[in-house]
N, C-alpha and C positions, 0 to 999 in steps of 0.2 A: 462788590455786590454783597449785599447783606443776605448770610445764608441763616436769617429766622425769621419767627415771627414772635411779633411780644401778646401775652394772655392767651395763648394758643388752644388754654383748656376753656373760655368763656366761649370761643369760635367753634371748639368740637361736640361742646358737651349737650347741645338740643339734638343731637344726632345721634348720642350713645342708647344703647338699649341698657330698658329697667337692667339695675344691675351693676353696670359694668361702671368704672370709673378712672379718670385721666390719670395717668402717672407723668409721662415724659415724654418728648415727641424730639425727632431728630430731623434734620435737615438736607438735603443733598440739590444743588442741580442738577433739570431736568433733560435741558436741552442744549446741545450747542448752539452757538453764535450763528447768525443764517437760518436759522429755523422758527422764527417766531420775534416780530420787530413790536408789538405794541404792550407788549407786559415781560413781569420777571416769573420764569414757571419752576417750580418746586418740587422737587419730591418728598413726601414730608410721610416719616414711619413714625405712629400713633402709638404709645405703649398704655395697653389698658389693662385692669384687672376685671372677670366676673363674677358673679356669684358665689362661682365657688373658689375662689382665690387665686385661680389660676390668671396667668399673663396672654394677651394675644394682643398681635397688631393688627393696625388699621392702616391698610395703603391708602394714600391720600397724594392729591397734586396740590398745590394751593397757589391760584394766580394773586400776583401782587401788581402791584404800579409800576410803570418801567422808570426807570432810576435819574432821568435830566426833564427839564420844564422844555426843550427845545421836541422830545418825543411825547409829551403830558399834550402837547398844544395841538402837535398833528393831528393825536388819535382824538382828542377832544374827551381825554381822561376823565375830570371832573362829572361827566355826563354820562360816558360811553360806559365804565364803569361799574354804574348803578347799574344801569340799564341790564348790564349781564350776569348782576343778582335776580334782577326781577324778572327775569327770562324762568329761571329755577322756579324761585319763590311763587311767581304768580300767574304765567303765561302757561306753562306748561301745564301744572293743575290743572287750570282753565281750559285748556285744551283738550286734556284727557277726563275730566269731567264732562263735556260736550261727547267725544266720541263715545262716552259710556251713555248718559240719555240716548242713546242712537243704538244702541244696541253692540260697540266697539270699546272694545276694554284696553287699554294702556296703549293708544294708539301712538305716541307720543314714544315709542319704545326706542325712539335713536337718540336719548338725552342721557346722559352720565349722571350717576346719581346726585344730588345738590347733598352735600355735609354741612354744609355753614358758609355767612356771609356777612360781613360788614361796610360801612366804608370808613368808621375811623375807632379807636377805644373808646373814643367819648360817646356813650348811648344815647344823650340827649343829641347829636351833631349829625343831620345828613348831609355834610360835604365831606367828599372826596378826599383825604388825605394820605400819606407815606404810610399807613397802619391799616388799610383799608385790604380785604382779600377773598377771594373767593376758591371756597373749599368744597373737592370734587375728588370721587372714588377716582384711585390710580386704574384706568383700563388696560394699561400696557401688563399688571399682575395678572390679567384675567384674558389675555388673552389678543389682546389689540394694538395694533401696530397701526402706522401709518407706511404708505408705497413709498417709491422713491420717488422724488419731485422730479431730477431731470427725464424721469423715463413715463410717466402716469398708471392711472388706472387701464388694466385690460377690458377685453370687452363686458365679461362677465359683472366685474367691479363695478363696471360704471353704471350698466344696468340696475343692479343693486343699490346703487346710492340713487338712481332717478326714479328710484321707487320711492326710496324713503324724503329725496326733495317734493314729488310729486304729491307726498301724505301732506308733511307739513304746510305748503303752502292749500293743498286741495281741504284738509279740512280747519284750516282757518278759513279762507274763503266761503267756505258752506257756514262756517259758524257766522260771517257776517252776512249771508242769505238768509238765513233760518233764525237768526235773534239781532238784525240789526242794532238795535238797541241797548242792548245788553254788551254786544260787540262793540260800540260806541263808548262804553263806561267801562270797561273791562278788559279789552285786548287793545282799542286803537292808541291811549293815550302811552301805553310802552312802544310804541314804535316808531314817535315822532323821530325827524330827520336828524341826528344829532353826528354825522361825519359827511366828510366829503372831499375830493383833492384838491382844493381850494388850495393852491400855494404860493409860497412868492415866486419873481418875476425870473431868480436865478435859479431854482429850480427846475424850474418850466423849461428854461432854457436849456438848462442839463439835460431834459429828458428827450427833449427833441433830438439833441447832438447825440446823444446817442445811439437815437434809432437812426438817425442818418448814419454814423460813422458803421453800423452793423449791415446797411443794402446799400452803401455807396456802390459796391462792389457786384451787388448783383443787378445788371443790366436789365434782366428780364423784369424787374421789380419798380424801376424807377419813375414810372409812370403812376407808381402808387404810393410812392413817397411826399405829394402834397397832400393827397387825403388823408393817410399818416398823420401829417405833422399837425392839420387841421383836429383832426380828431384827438391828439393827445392836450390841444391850447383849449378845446372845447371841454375835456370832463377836468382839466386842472384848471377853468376859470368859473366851477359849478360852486356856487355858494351857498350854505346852510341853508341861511335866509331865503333865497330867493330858485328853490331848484325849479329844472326844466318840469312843464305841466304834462300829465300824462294821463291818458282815460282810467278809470276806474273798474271798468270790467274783470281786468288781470291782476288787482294791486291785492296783494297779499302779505303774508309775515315773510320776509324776501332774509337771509342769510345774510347777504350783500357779501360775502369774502368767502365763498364756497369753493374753495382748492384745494388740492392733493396734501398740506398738511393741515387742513382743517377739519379732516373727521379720519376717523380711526376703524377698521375693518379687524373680525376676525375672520382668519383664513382655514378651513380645514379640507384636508385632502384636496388643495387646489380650490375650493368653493370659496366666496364666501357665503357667512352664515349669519353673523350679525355686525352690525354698524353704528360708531357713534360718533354724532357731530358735535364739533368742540368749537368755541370763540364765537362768543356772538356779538363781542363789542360794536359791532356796527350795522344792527338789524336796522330796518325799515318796512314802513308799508307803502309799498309801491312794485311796481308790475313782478309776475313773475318770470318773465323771461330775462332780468338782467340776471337770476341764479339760475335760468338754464345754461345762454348760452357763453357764462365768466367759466361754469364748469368745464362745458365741453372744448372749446378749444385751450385752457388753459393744464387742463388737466386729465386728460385722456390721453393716452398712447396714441402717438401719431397714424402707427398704420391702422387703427382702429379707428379712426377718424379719415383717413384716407378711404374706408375701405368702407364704413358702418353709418360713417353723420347722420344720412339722411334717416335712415331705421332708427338712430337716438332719437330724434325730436319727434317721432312716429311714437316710439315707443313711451317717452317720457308724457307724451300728451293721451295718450290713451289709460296709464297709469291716474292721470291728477284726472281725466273725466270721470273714469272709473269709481275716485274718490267721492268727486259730489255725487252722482247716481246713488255710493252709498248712504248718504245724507236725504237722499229724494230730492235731490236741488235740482229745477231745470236746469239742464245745459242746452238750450237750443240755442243761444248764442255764442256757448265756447265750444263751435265750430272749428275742425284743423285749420281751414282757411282764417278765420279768425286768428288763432293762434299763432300762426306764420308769418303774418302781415304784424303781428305784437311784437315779434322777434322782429322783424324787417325794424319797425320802430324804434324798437329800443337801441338794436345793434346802430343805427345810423347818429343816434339821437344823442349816445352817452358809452356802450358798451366797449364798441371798438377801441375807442380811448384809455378804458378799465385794465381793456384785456392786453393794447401792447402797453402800458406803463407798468402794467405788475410782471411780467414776463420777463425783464431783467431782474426784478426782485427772486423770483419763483427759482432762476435759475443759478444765483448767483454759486460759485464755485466755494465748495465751505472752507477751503483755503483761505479764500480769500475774504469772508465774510469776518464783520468786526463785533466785539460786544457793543452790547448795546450801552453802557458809558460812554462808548469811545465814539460813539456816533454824530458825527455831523449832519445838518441838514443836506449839504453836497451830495453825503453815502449814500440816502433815501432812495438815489435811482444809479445802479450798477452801470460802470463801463464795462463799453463792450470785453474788453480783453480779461473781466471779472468773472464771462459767466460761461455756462454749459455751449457745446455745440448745439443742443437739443435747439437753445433757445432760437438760432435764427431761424432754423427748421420749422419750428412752429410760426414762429413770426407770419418767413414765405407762406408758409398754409395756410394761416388765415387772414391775410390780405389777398390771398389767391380766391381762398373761401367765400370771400366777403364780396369780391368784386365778381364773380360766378352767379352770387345770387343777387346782383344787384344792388349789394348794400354798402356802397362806400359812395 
């Protein structure tokens, strides 16, 4: 794995302040293997001089391409890519340009600073090439971690993040109430459908086999192992081209892969206090309940979902109504009932399928997890003997979840 980047000062230098100029920059991995399947993450220390001669760094992450054409093609690279410059570059402005007409200033506050972006050296070239990268203030310098995957977010945590999903999707949604047009030429055309589980036939097969070989064993569960297996041939045969149709009431700037290493918290005295969300290779505009409910059972502390579920989707929808109100948006149709019945939809529709095929991903044992060179399309979905206890635990809960409220 290549630890640089080539022209690294052409990449940092629209982000340096009057003054200050490039000298040298250094490299490090960021992440172990298991922590991040669709790109290469960097640590990269910036050596600058200012004004007045003196040296200081700049912490910096910088996401690259992931390293074989067999994970370029999952993630649908060439597109996905772009897309997570122009989240920086021109969605976000937009978004906190909107919140500011309205009387809301940097509403848009859970984004990691954008440093620089390309997708190749060559300035005249927008495709996607091995040179292509996206450069982001280091949050882990300042203060921000990610939880532990096999264990999740606490209650407080997760509150805290369905605040800040609640923002993003509530005030795009008001921005396509309040200037549909504008929204049409502006926000909707970054969010066309550019991923999806679309895989091949031995995949598929893999991933069935090993939710089965994980509840073979649990008796109480087996009655829930063809909806199961239904659900995971139904979002791994969703195609770019052709996805499932869904009302437009709910369709928003959707995260789509909103899980416990996808955004970073800082913790003080037990709180947290601020939040930022990272990877948006695979945004969409479409409903927002497949980024409520991929978060909450994927990524929450079981007893807090055991204990809390129903006050999250209380809580999380009173949050995003809240949001349009501050826009002046009617909500007389995003009614809780409304909301509930979205989530009833989605989860039957597509989500249940999301949530157990990444759940061996999520847990996998980092023993056991391989670089990403070394990855096979086979790797993509973890046997069971790969991953966390946590994970059949969660599993059981929500197929138990699911079938409680009706929705398998």
């Amino acid at each position: 794995m290549a630890l640089e980047i080539k022209d690294f000062e052409s990449l940092i230098e629209p982000s340096l302040k009057p003054g200050q100029k490039f000298l040298w920059c250094e490299c490090k991995r960021l992440l172990s293997p298991g922590e991040n399947y669709g790109s290469i993450m960097l640590q990269v220390e910036a050596r600058v001089s200012n004004q007045s001669g003196a040296n200081e760094i700049i912490h910096c992450v910088a996401k690259t391409c992931p390293p074989t054409d067999m994970i370029k093609e999952i993630f649908n690279t060439k597109v996905t890519f772009k897309r997570e410059i122009e989240v920086y570059k021109t969605l976000v402005p937009s978004l906190n340009e909107f919140g500011k007409e309205n009387g809301l200033d940097n509403v848009m506050n859970f984004f990691a600073t954008f440093l620089g972006g390309r997708v190749s050296l060559n300035p005249n070239s927008d495709v996607v090439d091995d040179d292509a990268v996206l450069l982001l203030e280091n949050l882990k310098v300042k203060g921000y971690d990610t939880v532990d995957r096999f264990t999740g977010f606490n209650l407080d945590c997760a509150k805290f993040l369905l605040n800040d999903l609640a923002t993003l999707h509530g005030v795009t949604l008001a921005y396509r109430l309040k200037k549909p047009e504008e929204f049409a030429k502006k926000i909707r055309p970054h969010l066309k459908k550019a991923f999806s589980f679309n895989v091949s036939d031995d995949l598929q097969v893999n991933a069935v086999k090993g939710l089965e070989a994980m509840l073979v064993g649990e008796s109480e569960f087996s009655a829930y192992i063809p909806k199961a297996v239904e659900a995971i041939m139904k979002v791994t045969s969703i195609s770019i081209e052709d996805p499932p149709k869904e009302r437009e009431l709910f369709a928003t700037f959707t995260h789509n892969d909103f899980w416990v290493n996808n955004t970073m918290l800082r913790i003080e005295e037990g709180k947290p206090v601020s939040n930022r969300m990272v990877d948006f290779q695979v945004i969409e505009y479409r409903s927002l309940a497949h980024d409520v409910l991929f978060f909450l059972y994927s990524s929450v502390e079981l007893s807090v979902l055991e204990n809390h579920l129903d006050d999250l989707f209380q809580y999380y929808y009173d949050q995003f109504v809240g949001i349009l109100k501050k826009f002046n948006c009617d909500v007389s149709e995003f009614t809780f009932e409304n909301y509930m019945q979205e989530c009833k939809n989605i989860a039957i529709q597509e989500e249940l399928g999301h949530i157990l095929i990444m759940f061996p991903g999520i847990m996998t044992l980092k023993e056991k997890a391989k670089e990403l060179s070394d990855i096979k399309e086979s790797d993509m979905v973890a046997e069971s003997t790969s991953v966390h206890e946590n994970c059949l635990r969660k599993m059981k809960f929500t197929l138990s979840d699911f079938a409680k409220r009706g929705w398998l």
